[in-house]
C-alpha positions in Angstrom: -93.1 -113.9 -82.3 -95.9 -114.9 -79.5 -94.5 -116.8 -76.4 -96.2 -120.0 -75.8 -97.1 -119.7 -72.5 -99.6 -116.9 -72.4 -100.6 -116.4 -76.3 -103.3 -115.1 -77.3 -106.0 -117.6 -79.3 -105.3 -117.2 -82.8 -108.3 -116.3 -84.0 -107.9 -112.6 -82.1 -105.3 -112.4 -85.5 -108.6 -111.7 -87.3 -109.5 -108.3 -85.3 -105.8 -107.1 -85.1 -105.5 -107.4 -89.1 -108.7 -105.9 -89.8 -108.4 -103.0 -87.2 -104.5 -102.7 -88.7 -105.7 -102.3 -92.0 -108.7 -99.8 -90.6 -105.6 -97.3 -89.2 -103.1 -97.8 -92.3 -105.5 -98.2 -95.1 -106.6 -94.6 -95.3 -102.5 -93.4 -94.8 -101.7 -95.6 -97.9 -104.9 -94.1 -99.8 -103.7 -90.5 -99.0 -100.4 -91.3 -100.4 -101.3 -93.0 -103.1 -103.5 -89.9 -104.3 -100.3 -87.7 -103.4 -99.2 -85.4 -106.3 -95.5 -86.2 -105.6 -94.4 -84.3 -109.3 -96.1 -81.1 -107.7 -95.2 -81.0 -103.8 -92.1 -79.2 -103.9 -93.6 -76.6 -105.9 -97.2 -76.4 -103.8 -95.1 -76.1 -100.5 -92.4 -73.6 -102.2 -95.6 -71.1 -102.6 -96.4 -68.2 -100.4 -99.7 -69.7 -98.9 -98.2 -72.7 -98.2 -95.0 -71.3 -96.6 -97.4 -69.2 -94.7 -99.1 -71.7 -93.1 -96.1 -73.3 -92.3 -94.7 -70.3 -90.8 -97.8 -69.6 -88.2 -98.0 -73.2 -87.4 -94.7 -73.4 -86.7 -94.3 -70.3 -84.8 -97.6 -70.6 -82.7 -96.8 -74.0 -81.9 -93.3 -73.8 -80.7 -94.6 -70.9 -78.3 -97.6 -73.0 -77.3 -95.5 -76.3 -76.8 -93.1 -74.0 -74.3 -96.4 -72.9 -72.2 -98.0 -76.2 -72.0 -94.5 -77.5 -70.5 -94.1 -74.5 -68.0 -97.4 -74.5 -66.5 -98.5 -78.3 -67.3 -95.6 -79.3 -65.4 -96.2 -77.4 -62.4 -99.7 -78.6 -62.3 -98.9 -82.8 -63.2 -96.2 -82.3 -60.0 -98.7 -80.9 -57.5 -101.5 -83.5 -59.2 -99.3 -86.3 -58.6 -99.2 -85.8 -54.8 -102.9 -85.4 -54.3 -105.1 -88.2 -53.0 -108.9 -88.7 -52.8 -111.8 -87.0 -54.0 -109.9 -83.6 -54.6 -107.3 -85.4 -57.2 -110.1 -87.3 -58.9 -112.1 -83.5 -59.2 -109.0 -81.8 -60.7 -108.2 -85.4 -63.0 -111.7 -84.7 -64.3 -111.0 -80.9 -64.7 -107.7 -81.2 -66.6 -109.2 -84.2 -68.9 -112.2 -82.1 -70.2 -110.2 -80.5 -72.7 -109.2 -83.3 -74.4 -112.8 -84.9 -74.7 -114.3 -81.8 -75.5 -115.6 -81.1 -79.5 -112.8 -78.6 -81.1 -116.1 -76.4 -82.0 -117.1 -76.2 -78.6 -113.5 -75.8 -77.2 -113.3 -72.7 -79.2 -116.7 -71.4 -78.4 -115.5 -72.0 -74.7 -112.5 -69.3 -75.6 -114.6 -66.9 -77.4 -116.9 -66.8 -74.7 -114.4 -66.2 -72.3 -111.9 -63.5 -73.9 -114.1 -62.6 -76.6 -114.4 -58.6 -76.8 -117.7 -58.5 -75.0 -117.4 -61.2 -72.8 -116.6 -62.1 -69.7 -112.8 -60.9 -70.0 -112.7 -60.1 -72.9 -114.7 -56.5 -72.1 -111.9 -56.0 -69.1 -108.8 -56.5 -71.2 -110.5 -54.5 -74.4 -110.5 -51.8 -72.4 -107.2 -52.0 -71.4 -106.4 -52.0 -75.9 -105.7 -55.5 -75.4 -107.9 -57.7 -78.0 -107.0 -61.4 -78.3 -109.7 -63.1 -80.5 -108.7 -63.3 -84.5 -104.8 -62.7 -83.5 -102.4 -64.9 -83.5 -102.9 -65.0 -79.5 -105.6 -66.6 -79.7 -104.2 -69.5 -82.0 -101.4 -69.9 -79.2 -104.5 -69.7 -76.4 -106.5 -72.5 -78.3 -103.7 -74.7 -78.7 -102.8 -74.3 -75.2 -106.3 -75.2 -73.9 -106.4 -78.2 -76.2 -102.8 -79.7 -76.3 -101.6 -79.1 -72.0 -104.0 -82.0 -71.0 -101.8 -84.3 -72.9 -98.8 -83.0 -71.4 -100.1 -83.3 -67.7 -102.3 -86.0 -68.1 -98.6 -88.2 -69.4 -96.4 -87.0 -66.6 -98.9 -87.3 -64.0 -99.9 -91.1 -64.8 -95.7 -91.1 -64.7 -95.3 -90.1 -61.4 -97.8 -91.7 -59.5 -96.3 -95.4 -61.1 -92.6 -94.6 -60.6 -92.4 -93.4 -56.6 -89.2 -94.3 -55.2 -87.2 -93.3 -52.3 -85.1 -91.1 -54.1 -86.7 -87.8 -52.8 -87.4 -89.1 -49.7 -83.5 -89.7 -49.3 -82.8 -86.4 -50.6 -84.4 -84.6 -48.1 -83.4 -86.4 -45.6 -79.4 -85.1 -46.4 -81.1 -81.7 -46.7 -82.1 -80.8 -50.2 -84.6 -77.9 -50.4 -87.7 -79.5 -52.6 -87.4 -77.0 -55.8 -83.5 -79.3 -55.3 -85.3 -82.4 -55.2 -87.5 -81.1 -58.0 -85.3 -80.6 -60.6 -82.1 -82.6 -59.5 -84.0 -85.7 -58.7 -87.6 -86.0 -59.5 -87.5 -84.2 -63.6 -84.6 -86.6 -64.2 -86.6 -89.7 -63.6 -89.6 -88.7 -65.6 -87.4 -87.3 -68.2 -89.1 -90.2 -70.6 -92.3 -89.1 -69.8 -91.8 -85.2 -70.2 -90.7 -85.9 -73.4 -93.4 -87.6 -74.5 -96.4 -85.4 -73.4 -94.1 -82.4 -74.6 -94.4 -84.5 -78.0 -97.8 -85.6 -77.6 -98.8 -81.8 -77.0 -96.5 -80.3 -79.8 -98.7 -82.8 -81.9 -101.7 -81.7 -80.7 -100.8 -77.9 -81.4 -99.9 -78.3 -84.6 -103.0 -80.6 -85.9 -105.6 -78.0 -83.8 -108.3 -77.0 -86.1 -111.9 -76.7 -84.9 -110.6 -74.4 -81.6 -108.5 -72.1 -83.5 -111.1 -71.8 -86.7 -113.6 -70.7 -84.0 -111.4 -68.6 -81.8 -108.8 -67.5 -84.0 -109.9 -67.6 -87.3 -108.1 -68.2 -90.9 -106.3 -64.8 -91.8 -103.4 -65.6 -93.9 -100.2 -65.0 -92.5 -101.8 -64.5 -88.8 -104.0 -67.2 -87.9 -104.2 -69.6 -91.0 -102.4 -72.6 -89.6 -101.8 -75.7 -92.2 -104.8 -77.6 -90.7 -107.2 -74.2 -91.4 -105.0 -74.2 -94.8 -105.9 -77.7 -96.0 -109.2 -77.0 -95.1 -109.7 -74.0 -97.2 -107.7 -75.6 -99.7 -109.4 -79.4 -99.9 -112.4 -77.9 -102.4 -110.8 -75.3 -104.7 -107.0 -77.1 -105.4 -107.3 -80.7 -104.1 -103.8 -80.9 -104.9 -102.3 -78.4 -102.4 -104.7 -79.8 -99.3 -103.0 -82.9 -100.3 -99.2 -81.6 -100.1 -100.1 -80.0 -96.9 -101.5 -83.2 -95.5 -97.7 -84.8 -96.2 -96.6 -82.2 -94.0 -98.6 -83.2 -91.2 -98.2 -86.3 -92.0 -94.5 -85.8 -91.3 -94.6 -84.4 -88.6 -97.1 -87.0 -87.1 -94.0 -89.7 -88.3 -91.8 -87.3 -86.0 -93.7 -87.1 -83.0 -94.6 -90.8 -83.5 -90.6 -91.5 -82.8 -90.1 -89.4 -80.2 -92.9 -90.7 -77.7 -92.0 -94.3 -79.0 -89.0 -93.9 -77.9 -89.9 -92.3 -74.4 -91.4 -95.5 -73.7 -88.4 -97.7 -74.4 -86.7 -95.9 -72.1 -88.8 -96.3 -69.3 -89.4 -99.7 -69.7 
């Protein structure tokens, strides 16, 4: 229900139902064209549990290095002022704005076997494009900015003089770090973890380009459906309701980060 004092006009009803149905319509469409007799059986098979297995895998290991290093960085970001903090703002956002084909070009160039490192560590015996490394590197490169760019924005609009009392009775700042500051954006760290988890697992263009689609190695169940859509319709579909759940998931969690900070 609207309060009275402050409602919108009524006619702005118009463009939230039509921009509503422009977000749900094609949801309802994909489940209406769902073969719900044949998912258990399409996500019992061995491509489809294979899929699931590298997505699941690659993206629980790429969730935990977006957290370690994203939080590190959204920290240090958050205490920065002036030119220097828009630069590295700018930086740490280009990811997230970049095409997925040109994000994984961006890898391949970089660690690809004759290229820039990608010569060095080859000849060290260390190869990382088309291995499962490299679906953990593109998901990295593509998901952290969600992760930093959430807890940064929490930081700078929740200051307080919580760490500023702490060290005052003489707590070391890795103490105020993770006794006082990690508490307080607890909300937000669970929603950019979320935010990047979703981000790893729905990574397509980066990894195709980077990584590849090997089955059981790099085929993640984005590069699965896409393989899929045109020979079985059926089993793109069934892996789309994974996604889909997962999406529902995610959804939940970063909903409910922000009922908790407010």
């Amino acid at each position: 229900m609207w309060r009275t004092a402050g409602a919108p006009p009524r006619w702005i009803l118009l463009g939230a139902a039509l921009a509503l149905l422009a977000l749900a319509l094609p949801i309802v469409g994909l489940l209406i064209d769902m073969p719900w007799a044949d998912v258990p059986r399409i996500l019992a098979s061995d491509s489809a549990l294979a899929a699931l297995g590298v997505s699941l895998r690659t993206v629980t290991v790429s969730t935990i290095i977006c957290v370690l290093l994203g939080v590190p960085l959204a920290v240090y970001m958050s205490r920065l002022t002036g030119r220097s903090a828009e630069f590295l703002r700018v930086a740490v956002t280009i990811p997230m704005v970049l095409p997925p084909v040109v994000a994984g070009l961006a890898l391949l160039s970089t660690f690809g076997k004759r290229k820039l490192l990608g010569e060095q560590l080859s000849l060290l015996g260390i190869d990382i494009a088309f291995t499962s490394t490299a679906v953990v590197m593109a998901q990295v490169f593509v998901a952290m900015p969600f992760l930093i760019t959430s807890l940064e924005a929490a930081l700078r609009s929740n200051r307080t003089s919580h760490a500023q009392i702490a060290a005052t009775l003489g707590a070391s700042p890795t103490y105020i770090l993770f006794h006082v500051t990690l508490p307080m954006m607890l909300p937000a760290l669970v929603s950019g973890t979320a935010l990047s988890a979703a981000r790893c697992l729905g990574e397509f263009g980066a990894t195709l380009t980077f990584a590849g689609s090997l089955e059981g190695t790099t085929r993640t169940i984005p590069l699965a459906i896409y393989i899929q859509r045109e020979v079985d319709p059926d089993t793109a579909l069934a892996l789309s309701l994974v996604l889909l759940v997962l999406a529902v998931l995610v959804v939940s969690l970063t909903a409910g980060g922000r009922r908790v900070r407010t």
